[in-house]
C-alpha positions in Angstrom: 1.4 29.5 -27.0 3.2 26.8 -24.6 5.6 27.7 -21.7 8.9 27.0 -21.2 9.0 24.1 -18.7 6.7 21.9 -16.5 7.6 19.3 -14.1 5.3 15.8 -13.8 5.5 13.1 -11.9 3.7 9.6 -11.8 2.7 7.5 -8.6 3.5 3.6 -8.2 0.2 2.9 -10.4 1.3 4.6 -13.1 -0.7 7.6 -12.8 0.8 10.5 -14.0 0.7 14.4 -12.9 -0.6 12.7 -9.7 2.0 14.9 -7.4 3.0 18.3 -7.3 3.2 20.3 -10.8 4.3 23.3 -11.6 4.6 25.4 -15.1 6.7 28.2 -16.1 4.9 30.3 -18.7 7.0 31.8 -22.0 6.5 35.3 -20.2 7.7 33.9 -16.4 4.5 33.5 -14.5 5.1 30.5 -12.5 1.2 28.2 -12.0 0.9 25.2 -9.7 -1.8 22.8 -11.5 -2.8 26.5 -13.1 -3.1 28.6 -10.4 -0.4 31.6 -10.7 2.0 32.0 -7.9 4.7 34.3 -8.5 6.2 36.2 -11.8 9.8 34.5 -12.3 12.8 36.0 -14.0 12.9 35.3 -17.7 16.4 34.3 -18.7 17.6 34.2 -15.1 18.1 31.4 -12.3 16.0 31.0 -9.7 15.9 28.5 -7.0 12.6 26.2 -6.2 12.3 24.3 -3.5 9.3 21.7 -3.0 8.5 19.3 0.4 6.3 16.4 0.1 5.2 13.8 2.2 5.4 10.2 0.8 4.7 6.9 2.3 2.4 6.5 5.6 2.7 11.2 6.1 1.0 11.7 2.7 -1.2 14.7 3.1 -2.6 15.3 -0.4 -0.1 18.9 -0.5 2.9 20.6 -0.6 4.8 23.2 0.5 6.9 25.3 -1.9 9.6 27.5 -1.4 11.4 30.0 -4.3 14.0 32.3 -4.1 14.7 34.8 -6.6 18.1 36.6 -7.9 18.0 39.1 -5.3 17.1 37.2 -2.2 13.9 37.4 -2.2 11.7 34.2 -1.2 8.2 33.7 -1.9 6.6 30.8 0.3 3.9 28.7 -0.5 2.7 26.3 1.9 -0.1 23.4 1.7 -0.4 23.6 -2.2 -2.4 20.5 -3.3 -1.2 17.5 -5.1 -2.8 16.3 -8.7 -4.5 14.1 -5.9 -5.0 13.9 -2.5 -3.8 10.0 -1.7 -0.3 10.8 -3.6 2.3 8.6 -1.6 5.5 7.5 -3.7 7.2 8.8 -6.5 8.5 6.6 -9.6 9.3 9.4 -12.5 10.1 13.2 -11.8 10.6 14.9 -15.2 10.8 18.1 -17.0 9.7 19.1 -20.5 8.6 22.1 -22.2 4.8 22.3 -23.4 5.8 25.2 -26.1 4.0 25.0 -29.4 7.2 26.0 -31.0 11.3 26.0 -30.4 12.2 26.9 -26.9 15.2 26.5 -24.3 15.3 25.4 -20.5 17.7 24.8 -18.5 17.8 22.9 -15.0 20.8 22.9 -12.6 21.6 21.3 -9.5 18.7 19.0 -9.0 18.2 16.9 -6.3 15.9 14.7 -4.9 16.2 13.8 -1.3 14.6 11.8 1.9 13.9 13.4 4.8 12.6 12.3 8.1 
């Protein structure tokens, strides 16, 4: 039994599931590289958040910020990447890792700079 969603993401080399990954689980737990963070809504929105350093501020981690329906915000700071020298990112992706029919939905994505 697969989840309903998992981000990757791939470096300059190629690599992939080198930065930060995380998995939503077909009964809401939500796991960064298989560690459980927090139980998320099933069939509700909820708003993630993730920081990372690229470039010459790589630190290996992130932090992670997400809010659910009724305000609530569960932090997560220093979370480690797939691995510890991650510095630019070339693909950011979604896709479900289900054994069988499922349905995700993403909404207002973005992917900023930030000094």
């Amino acid at each position: 039994m697969g989840g309903c969603a998992k981000e990757d993401s791939a470096s300059a080399d190629g690599l992939r599931d080198v930065g930060p990954s995380l998995t939503v689980t077909a009964d809401g737990q939500l796991l960064a590289r298989k560690q459980p963070l927090a139980q998320v809504p099933v069939g509700q929105w909820f708003h993630v958040e993730a920081r990372c350093a690229l470039g010459r501020e790589v630190s290996g981690s992130y932090d992670l910020a997400v809010k659910l329906r009724k305000g609530e915000v569960k932090k997560f700071p220093g979370l480690p990447c797939g691995h510890k020298e991650f510095n630019q990112l070339r693909r950011f992706g979604f896709m479900s890792n289900a054994n069988g029919p499922a349905t995700c939905y993403a909404d207002n994505v973005k992917l900023t700079t930030a000094k």
